[in-house]
VOGU-3710 file (C-alpha; in Angstrom, 3 decimals, decimal comma):
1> xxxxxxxxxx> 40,399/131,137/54,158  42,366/134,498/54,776  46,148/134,254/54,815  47,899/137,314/55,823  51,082/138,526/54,353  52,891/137,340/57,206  51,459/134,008/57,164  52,092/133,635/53,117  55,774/134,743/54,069  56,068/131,544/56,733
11> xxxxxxxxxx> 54,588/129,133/54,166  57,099/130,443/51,463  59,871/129,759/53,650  59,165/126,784/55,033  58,191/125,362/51,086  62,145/127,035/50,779  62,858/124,918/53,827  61,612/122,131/52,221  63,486/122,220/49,277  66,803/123,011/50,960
21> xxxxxxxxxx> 66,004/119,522/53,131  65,158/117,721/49,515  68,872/118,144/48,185  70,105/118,201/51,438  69,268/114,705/51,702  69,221/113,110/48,521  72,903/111,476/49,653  70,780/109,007/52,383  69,060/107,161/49,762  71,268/107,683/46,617
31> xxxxxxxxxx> 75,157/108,211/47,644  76,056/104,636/47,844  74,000/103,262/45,128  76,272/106,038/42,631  79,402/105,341/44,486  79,188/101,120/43,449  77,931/101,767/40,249  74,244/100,434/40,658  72,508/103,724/38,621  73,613/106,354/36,938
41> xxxxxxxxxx> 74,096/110,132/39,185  70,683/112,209/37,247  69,348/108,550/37,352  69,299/108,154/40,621  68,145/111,729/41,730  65,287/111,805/39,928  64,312/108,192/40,773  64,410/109,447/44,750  62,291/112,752/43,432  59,976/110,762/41,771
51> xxxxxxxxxx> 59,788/108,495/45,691  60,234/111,311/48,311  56,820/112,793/46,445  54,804/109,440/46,448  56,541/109,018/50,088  55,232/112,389/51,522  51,555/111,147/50,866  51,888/107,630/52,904  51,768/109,210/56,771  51,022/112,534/58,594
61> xxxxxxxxxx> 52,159/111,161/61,979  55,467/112,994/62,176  53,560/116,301/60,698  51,315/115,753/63,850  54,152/115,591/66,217  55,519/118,737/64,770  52,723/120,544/65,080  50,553/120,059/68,137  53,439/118,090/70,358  57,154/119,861/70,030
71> xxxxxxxxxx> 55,519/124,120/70,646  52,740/124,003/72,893  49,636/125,766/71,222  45,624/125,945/71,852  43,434/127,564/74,328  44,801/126,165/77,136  48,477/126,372/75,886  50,526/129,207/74,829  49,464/130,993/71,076  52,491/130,671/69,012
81> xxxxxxxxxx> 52,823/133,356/66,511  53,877/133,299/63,230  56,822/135,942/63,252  58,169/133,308/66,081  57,765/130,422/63,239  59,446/132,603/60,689  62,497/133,108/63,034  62,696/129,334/63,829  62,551/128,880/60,018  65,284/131,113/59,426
91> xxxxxxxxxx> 67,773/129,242/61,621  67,051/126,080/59,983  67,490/127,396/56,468  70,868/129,197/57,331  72,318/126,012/58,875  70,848/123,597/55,894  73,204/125,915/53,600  76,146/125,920/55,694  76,509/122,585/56,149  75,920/121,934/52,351
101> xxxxxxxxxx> 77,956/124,494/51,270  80,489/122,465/53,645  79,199/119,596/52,356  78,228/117,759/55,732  75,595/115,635/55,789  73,777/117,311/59,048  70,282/116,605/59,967  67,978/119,325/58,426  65,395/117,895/61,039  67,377/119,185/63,814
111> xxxxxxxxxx> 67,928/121,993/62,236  64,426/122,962/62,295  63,946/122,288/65,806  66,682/124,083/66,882  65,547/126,981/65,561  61,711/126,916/66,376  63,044/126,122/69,938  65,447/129,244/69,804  62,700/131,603/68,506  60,373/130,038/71,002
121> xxxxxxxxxx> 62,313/130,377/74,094  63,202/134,167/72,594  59,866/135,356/71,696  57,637/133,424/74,481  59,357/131,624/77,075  60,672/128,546/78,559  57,352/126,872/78,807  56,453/127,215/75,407  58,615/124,568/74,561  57,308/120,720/75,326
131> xxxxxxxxxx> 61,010/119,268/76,719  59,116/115,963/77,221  58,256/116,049/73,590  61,522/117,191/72,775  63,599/114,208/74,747  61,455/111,674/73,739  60,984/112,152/70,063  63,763/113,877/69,481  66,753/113,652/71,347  66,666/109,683/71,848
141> xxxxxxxxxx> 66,083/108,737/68,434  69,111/110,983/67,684  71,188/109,098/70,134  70,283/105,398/69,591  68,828/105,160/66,102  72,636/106,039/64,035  73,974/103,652/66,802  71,263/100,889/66,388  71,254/101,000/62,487  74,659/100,909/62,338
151> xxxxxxxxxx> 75,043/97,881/64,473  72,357/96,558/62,076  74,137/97,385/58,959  77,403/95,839/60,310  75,531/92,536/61,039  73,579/92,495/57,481  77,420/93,089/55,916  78,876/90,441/58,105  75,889/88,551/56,854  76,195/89,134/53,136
161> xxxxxxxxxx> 79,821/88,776/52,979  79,632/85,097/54,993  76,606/83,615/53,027  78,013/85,089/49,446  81,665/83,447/49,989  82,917/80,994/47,321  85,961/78,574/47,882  87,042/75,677/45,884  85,991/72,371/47,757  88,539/70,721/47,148
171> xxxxxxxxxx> 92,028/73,034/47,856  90,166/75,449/50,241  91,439/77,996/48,429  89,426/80,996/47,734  87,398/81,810/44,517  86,715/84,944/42,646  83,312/86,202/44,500  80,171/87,012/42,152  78,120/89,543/44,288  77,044/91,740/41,277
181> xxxxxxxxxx> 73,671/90,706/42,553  73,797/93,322/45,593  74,456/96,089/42,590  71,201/94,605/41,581  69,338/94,944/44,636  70,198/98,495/45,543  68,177/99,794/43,023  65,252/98,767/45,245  67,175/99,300/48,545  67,710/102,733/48,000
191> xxxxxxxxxx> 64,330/102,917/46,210  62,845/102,058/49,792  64,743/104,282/51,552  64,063/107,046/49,046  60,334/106,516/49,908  60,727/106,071/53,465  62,561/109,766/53,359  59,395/110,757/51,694  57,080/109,657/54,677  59,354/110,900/57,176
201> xxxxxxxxxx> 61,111/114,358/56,135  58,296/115,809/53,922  56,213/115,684/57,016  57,875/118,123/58,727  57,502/120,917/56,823  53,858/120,043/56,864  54,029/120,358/60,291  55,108/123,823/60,424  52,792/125,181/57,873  49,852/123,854/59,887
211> xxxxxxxxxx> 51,371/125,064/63,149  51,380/128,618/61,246  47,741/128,525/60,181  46,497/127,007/63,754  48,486/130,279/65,186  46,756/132,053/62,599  43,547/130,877/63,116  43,424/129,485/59,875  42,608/126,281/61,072  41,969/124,369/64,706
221> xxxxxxxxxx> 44,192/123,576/67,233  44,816/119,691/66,686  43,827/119,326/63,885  46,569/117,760/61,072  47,963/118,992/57,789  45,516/119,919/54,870  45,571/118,262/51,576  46,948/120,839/49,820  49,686/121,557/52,471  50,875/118,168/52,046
231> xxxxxxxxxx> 50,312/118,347/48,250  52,836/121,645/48,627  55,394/119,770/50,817  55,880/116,833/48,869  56,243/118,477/45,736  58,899/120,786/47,023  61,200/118,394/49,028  61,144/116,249/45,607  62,281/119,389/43,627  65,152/119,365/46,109
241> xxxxxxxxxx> 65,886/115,982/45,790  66,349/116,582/42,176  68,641/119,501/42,272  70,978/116,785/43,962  73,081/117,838/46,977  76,261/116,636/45,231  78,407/118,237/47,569  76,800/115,885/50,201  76,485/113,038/48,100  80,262/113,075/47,373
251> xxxxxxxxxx> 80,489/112,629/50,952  78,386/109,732/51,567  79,356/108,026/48,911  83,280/107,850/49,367  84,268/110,660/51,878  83,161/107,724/54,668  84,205/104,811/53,399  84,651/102,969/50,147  81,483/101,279/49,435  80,777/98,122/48,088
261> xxxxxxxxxx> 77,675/96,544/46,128  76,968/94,334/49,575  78,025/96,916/51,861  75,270/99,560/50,166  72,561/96,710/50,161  73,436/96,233/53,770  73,559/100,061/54,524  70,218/100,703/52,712  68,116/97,924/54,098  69,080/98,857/58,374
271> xxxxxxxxxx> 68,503/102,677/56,578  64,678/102,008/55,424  63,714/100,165/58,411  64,476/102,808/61,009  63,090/105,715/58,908  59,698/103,580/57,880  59,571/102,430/62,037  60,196/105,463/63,341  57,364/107,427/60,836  54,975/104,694/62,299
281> xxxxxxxxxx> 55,640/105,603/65,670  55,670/109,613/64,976  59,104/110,090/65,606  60,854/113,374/64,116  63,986/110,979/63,526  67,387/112,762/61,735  67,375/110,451/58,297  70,536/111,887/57,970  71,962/110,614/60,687  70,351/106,829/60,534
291> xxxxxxxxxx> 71,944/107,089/56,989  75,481/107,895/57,687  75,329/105,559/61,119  74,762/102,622/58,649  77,215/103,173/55,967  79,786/103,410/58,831  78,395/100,298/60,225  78,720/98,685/56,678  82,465/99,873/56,424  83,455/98,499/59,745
301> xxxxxxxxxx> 81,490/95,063/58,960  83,550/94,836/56,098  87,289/93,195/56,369  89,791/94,890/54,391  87,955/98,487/54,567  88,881/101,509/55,981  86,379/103,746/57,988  87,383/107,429/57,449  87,648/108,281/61,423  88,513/112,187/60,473
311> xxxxxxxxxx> 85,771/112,735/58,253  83,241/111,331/61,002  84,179/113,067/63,518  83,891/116,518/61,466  80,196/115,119/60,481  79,503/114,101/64,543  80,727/117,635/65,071  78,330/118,850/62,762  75,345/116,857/64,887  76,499/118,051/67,758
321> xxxxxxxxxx> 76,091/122,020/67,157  72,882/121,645/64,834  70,108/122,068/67,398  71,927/124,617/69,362  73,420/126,879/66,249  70,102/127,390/64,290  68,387/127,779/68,055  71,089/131,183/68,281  70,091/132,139/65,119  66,174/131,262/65,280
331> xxxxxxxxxx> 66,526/133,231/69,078  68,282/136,141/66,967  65,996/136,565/64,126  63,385/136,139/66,679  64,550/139,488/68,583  65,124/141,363/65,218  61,166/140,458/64,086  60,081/141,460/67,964  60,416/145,023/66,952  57,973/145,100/64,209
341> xxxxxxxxxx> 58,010/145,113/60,381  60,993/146,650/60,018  63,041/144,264/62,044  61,036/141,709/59,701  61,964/142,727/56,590  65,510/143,350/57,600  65,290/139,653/57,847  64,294/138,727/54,996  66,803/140,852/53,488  69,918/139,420/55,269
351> xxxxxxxxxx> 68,418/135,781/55,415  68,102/136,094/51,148  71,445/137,853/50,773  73,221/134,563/52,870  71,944/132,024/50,877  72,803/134,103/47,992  76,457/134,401/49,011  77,080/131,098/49,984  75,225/130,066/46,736  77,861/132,079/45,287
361> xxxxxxxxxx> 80,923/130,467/47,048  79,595/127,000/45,585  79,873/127,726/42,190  83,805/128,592/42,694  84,320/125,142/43,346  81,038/123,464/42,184  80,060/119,683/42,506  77,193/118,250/40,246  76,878/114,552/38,973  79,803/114,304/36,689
371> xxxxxxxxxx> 82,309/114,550/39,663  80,823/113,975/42,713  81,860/110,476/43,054  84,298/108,624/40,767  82,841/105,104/39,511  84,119/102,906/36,771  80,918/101,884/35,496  77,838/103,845/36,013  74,396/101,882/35,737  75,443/98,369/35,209
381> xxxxxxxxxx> 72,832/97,148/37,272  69,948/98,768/35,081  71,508/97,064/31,735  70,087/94,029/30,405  72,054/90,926/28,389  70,847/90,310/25,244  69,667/87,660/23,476  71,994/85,684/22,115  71,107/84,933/18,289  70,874/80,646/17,809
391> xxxxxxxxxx> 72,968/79,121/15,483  69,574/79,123/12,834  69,349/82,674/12,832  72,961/82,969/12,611  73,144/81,218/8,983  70,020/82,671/8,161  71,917/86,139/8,556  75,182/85,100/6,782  72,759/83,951/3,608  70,623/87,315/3,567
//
């Protein structure tokens, strides 16, 4: 198979892509099992690494939704190009490193098809662009799935807090409540949503690297990802999810709401079943966005907590401008790359020197897993009792 500079170039931005979306992300799964103390920050990262790559092998339908549904392409559709691709790519990676270097958790899916859209509708046309597509799998599941899980995260608190309360039969009165168990079960809550992240936001990347090669004629229209694209994706996006996102994460985990071990099992579970039924059903859903909908849903569900109104509406504001600010900026690069290699490689150049700079600007005030989110006791859950030693083995120890 012949790849072309131009088509290497895509598939090493989109891999770039991939990673930026890895750490980007890493907060949906992880963020509230740090913030209650369930595992330990580097713990917890590379556990979601370790998922988001076994994850990104379970389902292609997403990838196929990406690539032969969202850009119309094939003989009887319009022949995307892979200059357009790069553009949409670029708008997608410039927004993913705002918005962390902002530290908003914004959906890196969006992202992505705000800027293939932009470069699209720049670079071909209107009718390039599949609106049915688009509104079905993509702007409806942004609407009602943070809503729905939420709802379904504030039930499952309700739940948990009503079934786990202790009062003394007697007096009434209320006893101190033991629901260390929910520290317990995060570790696999967040474990599942970790993996569902993996079948979900891995895919898209695979999408657009197959989407390149069918423009290229690399491979045939229709047809879904190759093994060793997916192979590629998966082990990129969990590279990302290891490098962390703290900025993000620190966000999640207490910038919403101050999470408790029930409230994070309750947040976790609505998260994983959305992003595992909406991979089944080949929807590009924002896990970002089902992710912060349920830990706000959590909050409200429980009594006594305060939902952080300010900080959600900066994040809804951040949601809101997504798919239209990487579209200007896909459209953009897309007229700079019209006018030939030049305008390509002047590109490049800027699009590296941004994420240099704002890589920069992080470090002044950097984040990382000693300070993202303040917790009295780290990894409790993972700890085990032990054995206490009989009274035989006791005197048997005094006599040695």
């Amino acid at each position: 198979m012949e790849i072309t500079f131009m088509v290497a170039l895509v598939i090493a931005l989109a891999l770039f892509f991939d990673f930026t979306n890895g750490f980007h992300d890493t907060a949906n799964a992880m963020a509230t099992p740090i913030a209650t103390g369930a595992i330990k920050p580097k713990t917890a990262v590379a556990l979601a690494a370790v998922l988001n790559l076994v994850g990104a092998f379970l389902s292609t339908e997403v990838a196929k939704t990406i690539s032969g549904g969202l850009i119309r392409e094939g003989t009887d559709g319009v022949h995307i190009t892979p200059e357009i691709i790069f553009a949409g790519l670029m708008g997608a990676v410039l927004w993913n490193m705002i918005t962390w270097l902002k530290g908003l958790p914004s959906s890196s899916s969006h992202a992505l098809f705000g800027g293939l859209i932009g470069a699209a509708v720049v670079g071909i046309g209107l009718h390039s662009v599949n609106f049915e597509t688009v509104l079905m799998k993509v702007i409806l599941p942004a609407v009602f799935a943070p809503v729905i899980a939420g709802g379904v995260a504030y039930v499952c608190t309700r739940l948990a807090y009503a079934l786990t309360s202790r009062h003394d039969p007697e007096t009434g009165d209320k006893l101190t409540q033991k629901r260390g168990g929910f520290r317990t079960g995060q570790i696999f809550t967040s474990s599942l949503v970790a993996l569902a992240h993996g079948t979900n936001d891995a895919q898209k990347t695979m999408g657009i690297i197959t989407l390149v090669l069918i423009a290229a004629g690399s491979q045939a229209p229709g047809s879904g990802p190759q093994f060793w694209v997916i192979a590629a994706c998966a082990f990129a996006i969990a590279i990302g999810t290891y490098a962390g996102g703290w900025r993000i994460i620190r966000t999640m985990g207490s910038g919403l709401t101050e999470v408790k071990p029930a409230q994070g099992f309750s947040a976790e579970t609505s998260t994983a079943t959305a992003i595992l039924a909406s991979s089944h059903l080949g929807f590009a859903l924002s896990t970002t966005q089902v992710a912060s909908g349920s830990v706000i849903g959590s909050g409200m569900g429980r009594k006594g907590t305060t939902v952080r109104w300010g900080t959600v509406g900066k994040i809804a504001l951040g949601w809101l401008f997504t798919l239209p600010a990487s579209a200007v900026v896909g459209a953009l690069t897309a007229l700079l790359v019209s006018t030939g290699t030049v305008g390509i490689i002047i590109a490049a150049v800027a699009g590296t020197a941004a994420v240099i700079y704002m890589f920069v600007v992080s470090r002044r005030s950097h984040v990382g897993h000693h300070n993202a989110v303040e917790v009295e006791e780290a990894g409790q859950a993972v700890r085990f009792r032990k054995k206490k030693k009989s009274k035989s083995n006791k005197n048997k120890d005094v006599q040695r």
